[in-house]
Backbone as a printed PyTorch tensor [residue, N CA C, xyz], in Angstrom:
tensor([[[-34.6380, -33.1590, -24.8830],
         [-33.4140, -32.7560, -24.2100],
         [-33.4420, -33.2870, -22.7770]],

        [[-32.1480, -33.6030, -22.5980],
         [-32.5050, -34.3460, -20.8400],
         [-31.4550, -33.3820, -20.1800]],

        [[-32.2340, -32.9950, -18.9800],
         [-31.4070, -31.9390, -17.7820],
         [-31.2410, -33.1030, -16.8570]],

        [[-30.1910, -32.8520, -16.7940],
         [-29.0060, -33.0440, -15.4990],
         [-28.1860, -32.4930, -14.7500]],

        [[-28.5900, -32.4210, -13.2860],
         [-28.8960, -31.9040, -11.9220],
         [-27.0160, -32.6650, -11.9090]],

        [[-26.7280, -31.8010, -10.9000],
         [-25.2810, -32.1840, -10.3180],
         [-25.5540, -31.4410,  -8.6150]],

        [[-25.4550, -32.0800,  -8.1860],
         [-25.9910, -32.1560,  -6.7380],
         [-24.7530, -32.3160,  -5.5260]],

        [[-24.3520, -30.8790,  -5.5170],
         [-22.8210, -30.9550,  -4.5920],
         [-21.8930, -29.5560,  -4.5130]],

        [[-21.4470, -29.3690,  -3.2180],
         [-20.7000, -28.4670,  -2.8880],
         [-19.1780, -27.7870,  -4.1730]],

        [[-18.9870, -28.4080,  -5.5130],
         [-18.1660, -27.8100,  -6.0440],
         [-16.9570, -28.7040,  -5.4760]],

        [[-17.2440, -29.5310,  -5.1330],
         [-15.6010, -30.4330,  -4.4220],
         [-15.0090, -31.3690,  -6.1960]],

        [[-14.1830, -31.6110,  -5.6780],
         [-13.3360, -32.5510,  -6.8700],
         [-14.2480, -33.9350,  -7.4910]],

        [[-14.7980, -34.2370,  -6.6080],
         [-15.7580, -35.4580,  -6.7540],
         [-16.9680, -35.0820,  -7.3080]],

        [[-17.4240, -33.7140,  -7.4940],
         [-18.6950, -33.3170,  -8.2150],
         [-18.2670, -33.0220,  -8.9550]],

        [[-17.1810, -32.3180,  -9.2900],
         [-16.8520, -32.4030, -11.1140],
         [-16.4330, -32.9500, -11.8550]],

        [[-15.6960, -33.9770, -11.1990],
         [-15.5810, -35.4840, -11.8500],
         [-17.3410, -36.1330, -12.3170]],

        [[-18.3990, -36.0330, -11.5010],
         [-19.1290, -36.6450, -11.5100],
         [-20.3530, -35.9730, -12.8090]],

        [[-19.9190, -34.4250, -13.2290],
         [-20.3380, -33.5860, -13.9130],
         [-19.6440, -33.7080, -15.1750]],

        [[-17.8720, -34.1170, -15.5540],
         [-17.4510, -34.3180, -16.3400],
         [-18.0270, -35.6240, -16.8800]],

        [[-18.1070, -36.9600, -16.6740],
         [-18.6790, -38.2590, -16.2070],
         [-19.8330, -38.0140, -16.9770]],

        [[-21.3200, -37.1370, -16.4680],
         [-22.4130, -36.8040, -17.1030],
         [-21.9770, -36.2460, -18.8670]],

        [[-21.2670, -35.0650, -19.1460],
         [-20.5690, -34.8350, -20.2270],
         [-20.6780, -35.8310, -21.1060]],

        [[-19.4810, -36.2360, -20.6430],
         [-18.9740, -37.3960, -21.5300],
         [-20.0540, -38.1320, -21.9630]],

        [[-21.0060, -38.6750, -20.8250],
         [-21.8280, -40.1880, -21.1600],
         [-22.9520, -39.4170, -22.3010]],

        [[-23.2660, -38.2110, -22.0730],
         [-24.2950, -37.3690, -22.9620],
         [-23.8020, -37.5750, -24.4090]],

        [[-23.1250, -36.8210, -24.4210],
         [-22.0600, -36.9770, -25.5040],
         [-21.7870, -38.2010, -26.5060]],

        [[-21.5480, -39.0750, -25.5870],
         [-21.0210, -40.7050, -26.0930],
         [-22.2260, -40.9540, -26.9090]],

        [[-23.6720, -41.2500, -26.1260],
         [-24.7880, -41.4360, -26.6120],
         [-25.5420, -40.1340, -27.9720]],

        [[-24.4580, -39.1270, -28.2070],
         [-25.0610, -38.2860, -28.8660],
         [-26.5200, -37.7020, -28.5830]],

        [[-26.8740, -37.1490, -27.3660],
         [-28.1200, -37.2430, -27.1130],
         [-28.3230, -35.0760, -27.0000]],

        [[-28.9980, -34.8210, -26.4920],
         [-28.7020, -33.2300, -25.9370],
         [-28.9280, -33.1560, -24.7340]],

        [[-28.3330, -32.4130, -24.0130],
         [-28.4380, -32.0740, -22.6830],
         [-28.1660, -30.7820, -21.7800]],

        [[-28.7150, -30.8960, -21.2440],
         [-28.0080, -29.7580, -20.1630],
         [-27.9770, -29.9100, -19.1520]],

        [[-27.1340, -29.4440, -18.7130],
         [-25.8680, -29.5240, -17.1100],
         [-26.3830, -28.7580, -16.0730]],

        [[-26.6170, -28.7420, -15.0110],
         [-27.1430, -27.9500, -14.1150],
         [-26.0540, -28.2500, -12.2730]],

        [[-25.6070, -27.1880, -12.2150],
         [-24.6430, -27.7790, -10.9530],
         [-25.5050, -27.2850, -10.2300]],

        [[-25.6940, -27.6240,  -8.9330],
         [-26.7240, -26.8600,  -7.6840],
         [-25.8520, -27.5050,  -5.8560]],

        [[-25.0870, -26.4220,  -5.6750],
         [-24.9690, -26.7140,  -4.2770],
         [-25.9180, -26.0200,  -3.5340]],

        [[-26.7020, -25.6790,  -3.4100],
         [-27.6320, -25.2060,  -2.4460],
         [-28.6510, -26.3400,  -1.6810]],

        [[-28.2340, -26.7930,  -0.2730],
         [-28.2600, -27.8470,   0.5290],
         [-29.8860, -27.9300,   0.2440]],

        [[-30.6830, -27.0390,   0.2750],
         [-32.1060, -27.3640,   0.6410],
         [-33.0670, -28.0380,  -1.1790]],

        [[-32.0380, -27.7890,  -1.8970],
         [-32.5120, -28.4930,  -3.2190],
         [-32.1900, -29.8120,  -3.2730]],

        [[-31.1680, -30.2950,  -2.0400],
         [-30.6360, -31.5750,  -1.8930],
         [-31.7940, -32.1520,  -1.6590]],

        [[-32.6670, -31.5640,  -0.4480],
         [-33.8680, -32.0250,  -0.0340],
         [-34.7410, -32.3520,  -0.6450]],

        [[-34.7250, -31.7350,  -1.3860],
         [-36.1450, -31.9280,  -2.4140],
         [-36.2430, -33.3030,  -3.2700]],

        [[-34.7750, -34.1980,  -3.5700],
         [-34.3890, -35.2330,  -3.9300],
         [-34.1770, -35.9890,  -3.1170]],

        [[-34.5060, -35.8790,  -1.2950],
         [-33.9280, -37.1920,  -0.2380],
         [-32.0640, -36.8810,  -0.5960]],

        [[-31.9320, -35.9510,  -0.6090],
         [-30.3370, -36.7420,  -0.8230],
         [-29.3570, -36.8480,   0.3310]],

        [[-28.3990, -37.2500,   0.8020],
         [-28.3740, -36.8810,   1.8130],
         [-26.8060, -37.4020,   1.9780]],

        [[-26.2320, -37.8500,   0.4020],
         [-24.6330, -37.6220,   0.6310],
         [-24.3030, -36.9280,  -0.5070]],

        [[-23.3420, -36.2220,  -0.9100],
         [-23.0500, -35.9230,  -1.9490],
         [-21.6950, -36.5650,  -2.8330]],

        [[-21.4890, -36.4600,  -4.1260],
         [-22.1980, -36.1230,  -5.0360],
         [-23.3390, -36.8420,  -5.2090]],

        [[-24.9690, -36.3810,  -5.8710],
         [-25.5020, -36.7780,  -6.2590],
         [-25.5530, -36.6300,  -8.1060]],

        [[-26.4430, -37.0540,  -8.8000],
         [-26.9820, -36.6150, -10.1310],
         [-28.5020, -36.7830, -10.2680]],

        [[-28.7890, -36.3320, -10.6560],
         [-30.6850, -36.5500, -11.0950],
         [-30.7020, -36.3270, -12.4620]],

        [[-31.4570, -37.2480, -12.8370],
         [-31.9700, -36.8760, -14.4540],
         [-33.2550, -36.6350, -14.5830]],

        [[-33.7410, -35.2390, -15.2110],
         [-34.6710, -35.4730, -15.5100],
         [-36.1070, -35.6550, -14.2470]],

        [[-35.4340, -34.9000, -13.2630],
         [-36.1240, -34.9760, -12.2020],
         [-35.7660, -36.2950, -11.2310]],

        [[-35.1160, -36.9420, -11.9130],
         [-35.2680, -38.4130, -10.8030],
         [-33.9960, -38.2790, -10.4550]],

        [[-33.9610, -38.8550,  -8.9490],
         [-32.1770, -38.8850,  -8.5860],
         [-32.0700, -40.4920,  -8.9090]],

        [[-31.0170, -40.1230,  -9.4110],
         [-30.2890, -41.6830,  -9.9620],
         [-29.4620, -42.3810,  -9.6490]],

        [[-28.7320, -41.6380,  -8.2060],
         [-27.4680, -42.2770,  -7.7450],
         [-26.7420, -41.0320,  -6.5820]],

        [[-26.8630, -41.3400,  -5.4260],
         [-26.1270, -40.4380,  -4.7520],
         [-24.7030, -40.8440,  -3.5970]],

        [[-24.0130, -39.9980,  -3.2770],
         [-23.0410, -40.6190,  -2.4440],
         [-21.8260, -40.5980,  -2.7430]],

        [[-21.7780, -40.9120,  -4.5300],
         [-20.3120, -41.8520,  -5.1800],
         [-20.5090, -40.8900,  -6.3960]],

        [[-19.4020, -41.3810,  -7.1290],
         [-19.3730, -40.9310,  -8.5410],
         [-19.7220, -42.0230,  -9.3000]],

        [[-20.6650, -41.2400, -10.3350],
         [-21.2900, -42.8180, -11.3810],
         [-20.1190, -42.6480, -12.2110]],

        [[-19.8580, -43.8790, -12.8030],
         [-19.0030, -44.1430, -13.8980],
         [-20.0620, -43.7010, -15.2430]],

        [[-18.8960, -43.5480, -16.2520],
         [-20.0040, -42.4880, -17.8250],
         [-21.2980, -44.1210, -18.1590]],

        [[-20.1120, -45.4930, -18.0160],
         [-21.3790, -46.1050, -18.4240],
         [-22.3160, -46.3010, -17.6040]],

        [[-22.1320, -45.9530, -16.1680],
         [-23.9510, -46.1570, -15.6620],
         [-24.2520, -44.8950, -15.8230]],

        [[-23.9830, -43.7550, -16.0820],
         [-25.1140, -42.8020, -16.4290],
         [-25.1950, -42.9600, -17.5450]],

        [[-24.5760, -43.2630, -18.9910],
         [-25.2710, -43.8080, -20.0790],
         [-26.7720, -44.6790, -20.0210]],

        [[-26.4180, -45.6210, -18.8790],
         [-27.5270, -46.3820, -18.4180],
         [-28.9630, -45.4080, -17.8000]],

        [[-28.2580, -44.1130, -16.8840],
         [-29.6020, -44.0860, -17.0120],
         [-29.9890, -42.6080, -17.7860]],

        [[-29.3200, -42.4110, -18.7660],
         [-29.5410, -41.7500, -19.7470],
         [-30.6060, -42.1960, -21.1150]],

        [[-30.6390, -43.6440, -20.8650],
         [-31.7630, -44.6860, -22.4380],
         [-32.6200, -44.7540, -21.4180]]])
């Protein structure tokens, strides 16, 4: 199962970026779970330092922007 971190204040652009994760999970038929976390000091713990971020799986994979479903498909394999 792969956890995925959503890394952001609840703004329009983190749930786009949480729907985005959804979808790409999904697409790939894989299992997952969703984890939203605005609490700034867990940002830390990943370097993050714009939001939205995502982490998979412990690793941050992209912060700042919204990934499109196919690059988190990408780093979903």
């Amino acid at each position: 199962m792969k956890k995925i971190i959503i890394l952001g204040g609840g703004c329009p652009k983190c749930h786009k970026l949480a729907q985005h994760a959804e979808e790409a999970a999904k697409e790939l038929n894989i299992e997952y779970e969703i984890e939203k976390v605005s609490d700034w000091k867990e940002y830390q713990k990943y370097g993050v330092m714009m939001t939205p971020a995502i982490v998979i799986d412990g690793k941050l994979m992209a912060s700042g922007r919204i990934s499109s479903v196919e690059d988190i498909k990408k780093f979903l394999i």
